[in-house]
C-alpha positions in Angstrom: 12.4 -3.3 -14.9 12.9 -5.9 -17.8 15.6 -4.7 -20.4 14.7 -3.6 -24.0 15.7 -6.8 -24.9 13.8 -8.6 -23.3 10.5 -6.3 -23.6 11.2 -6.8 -27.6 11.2 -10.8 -26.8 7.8 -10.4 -24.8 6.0 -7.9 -27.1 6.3 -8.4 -30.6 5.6 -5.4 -32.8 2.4 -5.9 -34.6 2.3 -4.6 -38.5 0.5 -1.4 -37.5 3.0 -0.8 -35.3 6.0 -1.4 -37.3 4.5 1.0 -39.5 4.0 3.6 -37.4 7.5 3.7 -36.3 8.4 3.9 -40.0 6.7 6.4 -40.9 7.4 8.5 -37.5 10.8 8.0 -38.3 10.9 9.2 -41.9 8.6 12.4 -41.1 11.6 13.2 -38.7 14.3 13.0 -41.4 12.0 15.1 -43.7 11.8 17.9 -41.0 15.3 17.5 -40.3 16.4 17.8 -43.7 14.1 20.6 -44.5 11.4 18.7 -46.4 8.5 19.3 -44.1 8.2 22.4 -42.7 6.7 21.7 -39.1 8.9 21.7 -36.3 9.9 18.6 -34.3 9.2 19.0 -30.6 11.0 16.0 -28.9 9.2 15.6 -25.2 8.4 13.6 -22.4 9.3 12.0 -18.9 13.0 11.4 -18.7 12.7 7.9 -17.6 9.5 5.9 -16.8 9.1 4.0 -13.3 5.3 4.2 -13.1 4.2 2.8 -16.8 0.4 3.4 -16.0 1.6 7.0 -15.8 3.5 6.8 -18.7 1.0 5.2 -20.6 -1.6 8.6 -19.7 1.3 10.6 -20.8 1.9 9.2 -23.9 -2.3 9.1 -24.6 -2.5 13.0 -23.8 0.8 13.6 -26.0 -1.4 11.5 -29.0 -4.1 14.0 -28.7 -2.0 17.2 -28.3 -0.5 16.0 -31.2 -3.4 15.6 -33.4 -4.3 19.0 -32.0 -0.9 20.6 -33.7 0.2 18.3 -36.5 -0.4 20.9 -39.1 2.6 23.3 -37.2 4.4 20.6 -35.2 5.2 16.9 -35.3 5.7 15.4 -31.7 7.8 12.5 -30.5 7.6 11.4 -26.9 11.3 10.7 -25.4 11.5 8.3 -23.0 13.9 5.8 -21.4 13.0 2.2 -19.6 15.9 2.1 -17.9 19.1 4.3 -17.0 22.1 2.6 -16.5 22.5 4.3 -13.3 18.9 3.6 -11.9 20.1 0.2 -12.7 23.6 -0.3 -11.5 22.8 2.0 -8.1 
């Protein structure tokens, strides 16, 4: 698998997604500092090796997530690469 480097290199963020990251990011520090009142549910795959699985993952997450954004605010966790996996 190709570092987070260089995935950052070969896949530029595009606007949208810059700020969707942004605004992900600051609804977590308003849950976490009591702001919001949903719950944060952090979940996922701990590591991805089949990215067409993680891909259907992450869509089902999207819609379970519009599902229960009024209660809950979702984040999918996931790593590209462990430093074990890579280093044996």
């Amino acid at each position: 698998l190709p570092t987070y480097k260089e995935i950052k290199q070969l896949f530029p963020l595009l606007p949208s997604q810059h700020c969707f990251i942004e605004k992900s990011r600051q609804t977590v520090r308003s849950i976490l500092n009591g702001t919001d009142p949903r719950l944060l549910l952090i979940v996922g795959p701990c590591s991805i090796h089949d990215h067409l699985s993680a891909k259907e993952f992450a869509t089902q997450l999207r819609k379970l997530a519009q599902t229960v954004a009024s209660q809950f605010f979702l984040v999918m966790r996931v790593y590209c690469e462990k430093p074990r996996t890579a280093s044996g």
